[in-house]
N, C-alpha and C positions, 0 to 999 in steps of 0.2 A: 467675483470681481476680477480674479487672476485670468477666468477665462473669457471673462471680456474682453482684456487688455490682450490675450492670444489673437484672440477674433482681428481686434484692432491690427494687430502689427502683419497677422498676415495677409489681411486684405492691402496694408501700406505695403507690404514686400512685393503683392501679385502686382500693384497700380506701378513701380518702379521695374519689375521685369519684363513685365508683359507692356507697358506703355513707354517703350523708352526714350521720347519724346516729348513727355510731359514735363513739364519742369516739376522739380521737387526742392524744400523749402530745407534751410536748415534744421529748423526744428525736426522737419519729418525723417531726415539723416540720423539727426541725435536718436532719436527713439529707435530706430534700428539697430545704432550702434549698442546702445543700452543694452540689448537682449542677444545680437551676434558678434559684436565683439571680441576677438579670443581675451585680448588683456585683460578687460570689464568681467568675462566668465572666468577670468582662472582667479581673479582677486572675488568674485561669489562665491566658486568654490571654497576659496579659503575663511570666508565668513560663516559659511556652514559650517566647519571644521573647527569654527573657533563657539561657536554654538554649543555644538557639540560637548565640547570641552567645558562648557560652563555645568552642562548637566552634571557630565562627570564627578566635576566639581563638589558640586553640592550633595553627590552621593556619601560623601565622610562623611554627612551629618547623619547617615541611617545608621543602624547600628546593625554590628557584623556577627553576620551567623556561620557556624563551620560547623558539620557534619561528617562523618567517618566512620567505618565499618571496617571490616576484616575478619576473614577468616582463616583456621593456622591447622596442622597436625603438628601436635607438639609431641617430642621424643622422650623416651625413658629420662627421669632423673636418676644420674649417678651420684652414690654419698662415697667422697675419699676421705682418708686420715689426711692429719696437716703434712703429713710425707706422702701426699696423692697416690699411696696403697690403697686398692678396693679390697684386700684383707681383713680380717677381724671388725671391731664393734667401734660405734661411735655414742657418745652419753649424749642426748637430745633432752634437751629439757622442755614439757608439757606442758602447757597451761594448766591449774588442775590439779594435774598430777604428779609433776617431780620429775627427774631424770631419768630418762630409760634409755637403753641400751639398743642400739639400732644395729642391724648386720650392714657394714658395708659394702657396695657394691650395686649394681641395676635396682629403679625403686621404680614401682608399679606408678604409670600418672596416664590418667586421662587425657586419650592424645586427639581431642577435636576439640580446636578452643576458637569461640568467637569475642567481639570488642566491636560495642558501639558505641559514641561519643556524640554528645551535643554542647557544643561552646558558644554562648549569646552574648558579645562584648560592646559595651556600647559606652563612647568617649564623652565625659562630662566637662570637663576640663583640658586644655591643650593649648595654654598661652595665648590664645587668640589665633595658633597658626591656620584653624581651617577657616573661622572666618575669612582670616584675611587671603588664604588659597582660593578663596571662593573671589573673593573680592579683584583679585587678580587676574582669574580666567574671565570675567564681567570685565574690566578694561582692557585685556586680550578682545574681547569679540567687539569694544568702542572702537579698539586701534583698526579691528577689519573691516570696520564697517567702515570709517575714515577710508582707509587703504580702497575700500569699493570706489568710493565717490571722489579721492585725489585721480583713481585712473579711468573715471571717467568723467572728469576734468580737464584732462589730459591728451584722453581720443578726442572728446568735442573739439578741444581749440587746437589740435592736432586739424580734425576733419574741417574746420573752419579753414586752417588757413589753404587746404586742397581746395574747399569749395571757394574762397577768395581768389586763387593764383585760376582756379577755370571762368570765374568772370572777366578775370583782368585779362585772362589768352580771349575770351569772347569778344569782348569790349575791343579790345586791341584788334579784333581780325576785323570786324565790323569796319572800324577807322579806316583798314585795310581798304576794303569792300569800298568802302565810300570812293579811296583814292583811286582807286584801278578805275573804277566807273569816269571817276574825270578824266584820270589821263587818257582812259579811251575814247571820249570826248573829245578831248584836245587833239588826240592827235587823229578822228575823223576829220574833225577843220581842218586840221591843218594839212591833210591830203586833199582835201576841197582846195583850198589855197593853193597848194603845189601842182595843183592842175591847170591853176591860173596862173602859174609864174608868180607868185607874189611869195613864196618861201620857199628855200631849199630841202632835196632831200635829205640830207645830212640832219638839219633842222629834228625832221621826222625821227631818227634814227637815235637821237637822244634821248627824246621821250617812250621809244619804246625798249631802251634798254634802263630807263625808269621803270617803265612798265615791268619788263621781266624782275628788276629787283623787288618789284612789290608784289609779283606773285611769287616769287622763292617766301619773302617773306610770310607770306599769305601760306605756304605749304610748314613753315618752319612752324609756324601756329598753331597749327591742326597737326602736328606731329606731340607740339610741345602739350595739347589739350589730350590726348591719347596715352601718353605718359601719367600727366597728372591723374586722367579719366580712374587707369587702369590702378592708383595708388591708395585712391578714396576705394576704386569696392574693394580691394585686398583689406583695409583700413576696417568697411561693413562688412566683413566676412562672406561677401557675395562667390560662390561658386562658377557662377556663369558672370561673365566682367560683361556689365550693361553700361548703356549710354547716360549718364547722369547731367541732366539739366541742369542748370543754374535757372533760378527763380528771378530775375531779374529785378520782375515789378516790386517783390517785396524788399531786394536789398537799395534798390534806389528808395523807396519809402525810409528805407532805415534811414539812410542819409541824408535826406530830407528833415527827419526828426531828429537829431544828432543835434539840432540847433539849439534845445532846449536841454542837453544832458546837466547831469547833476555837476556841484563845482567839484576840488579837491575834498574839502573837506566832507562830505558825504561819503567819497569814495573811501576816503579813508576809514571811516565810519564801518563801512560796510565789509572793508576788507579787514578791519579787525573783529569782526561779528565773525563773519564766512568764511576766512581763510585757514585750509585743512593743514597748513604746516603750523600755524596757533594751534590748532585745537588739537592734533596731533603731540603739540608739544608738551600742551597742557596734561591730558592722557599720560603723557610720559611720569610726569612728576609724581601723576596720584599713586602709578604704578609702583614707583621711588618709594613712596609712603607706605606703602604696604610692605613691601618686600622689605623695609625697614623693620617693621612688625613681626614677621617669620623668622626673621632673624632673631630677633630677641626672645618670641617664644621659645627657639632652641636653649635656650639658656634658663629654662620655666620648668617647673614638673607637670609630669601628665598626669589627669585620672581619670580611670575608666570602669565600670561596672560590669563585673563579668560573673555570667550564670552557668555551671558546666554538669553535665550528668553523661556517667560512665556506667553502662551496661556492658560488663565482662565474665567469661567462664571458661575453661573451672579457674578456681583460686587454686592460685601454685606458689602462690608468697611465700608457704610454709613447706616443711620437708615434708608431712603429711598431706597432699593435695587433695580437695576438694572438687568434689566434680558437680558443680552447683555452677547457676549464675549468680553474681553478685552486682546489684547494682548502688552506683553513689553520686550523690550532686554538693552542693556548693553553690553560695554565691558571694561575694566579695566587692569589694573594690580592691583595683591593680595602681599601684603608684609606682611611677619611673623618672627617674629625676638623672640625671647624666651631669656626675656632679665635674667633669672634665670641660665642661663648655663653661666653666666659670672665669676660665683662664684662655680655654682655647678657642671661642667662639668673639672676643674683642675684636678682632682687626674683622672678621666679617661683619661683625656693626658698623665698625669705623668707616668700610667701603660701602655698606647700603648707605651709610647718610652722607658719604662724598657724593655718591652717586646721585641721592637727593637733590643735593647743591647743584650738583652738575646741572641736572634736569631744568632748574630753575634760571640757572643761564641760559640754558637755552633757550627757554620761551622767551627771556629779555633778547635773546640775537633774535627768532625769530621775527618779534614782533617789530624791532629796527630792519632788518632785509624787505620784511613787508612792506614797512611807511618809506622805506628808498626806492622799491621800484615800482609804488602807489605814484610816489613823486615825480621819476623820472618816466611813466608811460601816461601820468597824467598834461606835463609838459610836451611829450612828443606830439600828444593827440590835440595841442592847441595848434601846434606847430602845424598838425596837418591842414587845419581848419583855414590856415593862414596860406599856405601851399594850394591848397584847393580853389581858394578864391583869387588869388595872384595866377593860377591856372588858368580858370575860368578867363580872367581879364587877355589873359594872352592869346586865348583860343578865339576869344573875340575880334583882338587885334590881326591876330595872324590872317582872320578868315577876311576880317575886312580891307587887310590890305591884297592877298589875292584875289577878292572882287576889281581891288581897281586895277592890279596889275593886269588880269585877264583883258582887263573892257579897254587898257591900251594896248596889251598887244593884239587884239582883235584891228582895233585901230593903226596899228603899225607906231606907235607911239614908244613903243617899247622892246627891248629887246630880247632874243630866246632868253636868256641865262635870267633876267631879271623874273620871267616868268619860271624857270626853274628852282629859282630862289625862291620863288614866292611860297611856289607849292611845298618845298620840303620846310620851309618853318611854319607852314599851317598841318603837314604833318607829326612832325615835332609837337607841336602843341597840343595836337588832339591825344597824340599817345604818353604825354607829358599830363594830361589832366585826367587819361585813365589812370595812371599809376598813383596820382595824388590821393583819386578818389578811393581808390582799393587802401591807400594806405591808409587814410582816414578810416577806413570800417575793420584795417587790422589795428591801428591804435583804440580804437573802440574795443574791440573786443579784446585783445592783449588785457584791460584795465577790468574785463570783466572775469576772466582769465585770474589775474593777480586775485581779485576779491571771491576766486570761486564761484561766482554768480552766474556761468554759462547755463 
């Protein structure tokens, strides 16, 4: 499946480098972003790492083996009187046999000694701390995995709103496009006229320095789309900065479909389902809860089962050494109780359960920030709805008054400026009803944005 999903993206990356006139869809950005992303890859990386860590984790629960060897040349024992003279005799008393009389001074010992050790310890008991250590590294890898998909959340409606601001510069140059075409129109006639005496050159000279302002603007466009161009692939992590389409046909569908979105209350719904600073928040508490737990097992006794066998030689325990191996084992239970934490381990409880507390508040601010700006970007995006269609009505207006304006000054009915007035608030309008509409699909998405639903 992984390597389908390779296949997939790099045939999307070849159709976007190598076709870079094709339009591309947001979706197909997002999936890019997904996989080359540097933010998106350095918060994977650290979900690995938090992985990782769970295994770790749950390694306490095997039980610990230590092994150990050595080998030694061990030196002459010396025997001194209690006044450490190696002179005269020392009384040794024998197992056996009774007191004898030892010369003091160098004692013959076996001077090649080995030691091997095997210790099998395995924890039965421990307050609850590994559990809940385990439990802890397990909402450690919930919080990265969260941390993966808040930041890419983040690129998306990051990458939306570059991919918005290069429609609204397309859209806008298009308007452009439209106007230069008339006024070079206009001002054809209007050199046909002025061959005929019926307008002056001056007349002409207006509309062509119209003209020039709408081609500066026309270049500021294409400046300002080249900018944005170059922001979205640093954004895709693209090496070679390509030409990135705006899909057009589908974001006007969106906006088409926009008519039937869900009410507030849905959104709300959904942004308290999906939203990664709730669920982030929530993670925190359990966290709280736990690390509440570790804390108190500090203050618990341990126990642990341990099995140990010691292969050593010679035996030199005694004045008479033994040039033998000797081997010995054991097994047991180990109990460790730290009767100090009875007293000194309080105020760290007191802080893991403020800290609890704390955590708890926070989900209650969360979850109010959330339903404020569910509110206030669910308002905006009526607001556009209402801007869009009062747009609409003016675009209609504007165009149909410079229909009539044009068809009198063709007629001489009317005067230059009336026809220059005409044209710049039917330009107005039309770039007045791009920006409504781009806003409308930034309020749309902003709300999907809030409910993490991109």
């Amino acid at each position: 499946m992984k390597q389908k999903t390779k296949v997939v993206l790099f045939l999307l990356s070849l159709s976007i480098f190598f076709n870079p006139l094709k339009a591309q869809s947001l979706q197909q950005l997002y999936d890019l972003a997904d996989h080359y992303n540097q933010q998106i890859v350095v918060s994977q990386t650290g979900l690995r790492a938090a992985s990782e860590a769970v295994m770790a984790a749950k390694n306490a629960m095997l039980p610990n083996v230590e092994l150990s060897g050595s080998g030694s040349y061990i030196g002459d024992a010396t025997l001194m009187s209690r006044g450490f003279s190696t002179n005269g005799t020392t009384d040794v008393i024998i197992a056996g046999i009774g007191p004898q009389k030892v010369r003091n001074g160098r004692q013959e010992t076996p001077h090649w000694g080995n030691s091997f050790t095997a210790q099998v310890s395995q924890i039965i008991y421990a307050g609850g701390a590994i559990r809940a250590g385990i439990r802890i590294t397990e909402l450690g890898e919930q919080m990265a995995t969260l941390d993966v998909e808040k930041n890419r959340q983040e690129v998306r409606f990051l990458i939306t709103g570059y991919y918005l601001d290069l429609y609204k510069l397309q859209n806008q140059q298009m308007v452009i496009d439209r106007n230069i075409q008339l006024t070079e129109k206009v001002i054809k006639d209007m050199e046909a006229r002025c061959q005929q005496g019926m307008v002056l050159k001056n007349d002409i000279t207006r509309y062509e320095l119209q003209l020039m302002t709408l081609q500066l603007t026309k270049e500021k466009l294409k400046d300002a789309q080249s900018i944005i161009n170059h922001q979205l692939c640093t954004t895709l992590h693209m090496a070679d900065k390509k030409v990135i389409v705006v899909d057009t046909t589908k974001l006007n569908q969106e906006i088409a479909s926009l008519k039937t979105i869900a009410n507030e209350h849905n959104w709300q719904q959904m942004a308290s389902e999906n939203n990664i600073g709730i669920r982030q928040a929530d993670v925190a508490i359990q966290l709280a809860e736990q690390k509440i737990k570790t804390t108190n097992a500090a203050s618990l006794p341990s126990l642990a089962l341990i099995a140990e066998d010691n292969l050593f030689g010679p035996y030199t325990n005694d004045l008479i050494p033994v040039n033998a191996n000797v081997n010995a084992w054991f097994v047991g239970i180990g109990l460790k109780y730290d009767l100090g934490s009875l007293w000194k381990n309080k105020h760290n409880i007191n802080h893991a359960r403020i800290h609890h507390q704390q955590s708890q508040e926070q989900l209650v601010l969360a979850r109010e920030n959330v339903e404020k700006s569910v509110q206030a970007g669910y308002v905006n995006f009526l607001t556009s709805f209402k801007e869009v269609e009062t747009q609409l009505k003016q675009v209609e207006l504007a165009t149909q008054n410079y229909d009539v304006v044009q068809n009198r000054f063709q007629n001489q009915l009317a005067l230059l400026t009336d026809m220059l007035d005409a044209s710049s608030m039917k330009l107005s309008a039309d770039m007045a009803l791009v920006n409504a509409q781009i806003s409308l699909l930034y309020n749309y998405y902003k709300l999907k944005y809030i409910s993490n639903t991109l």
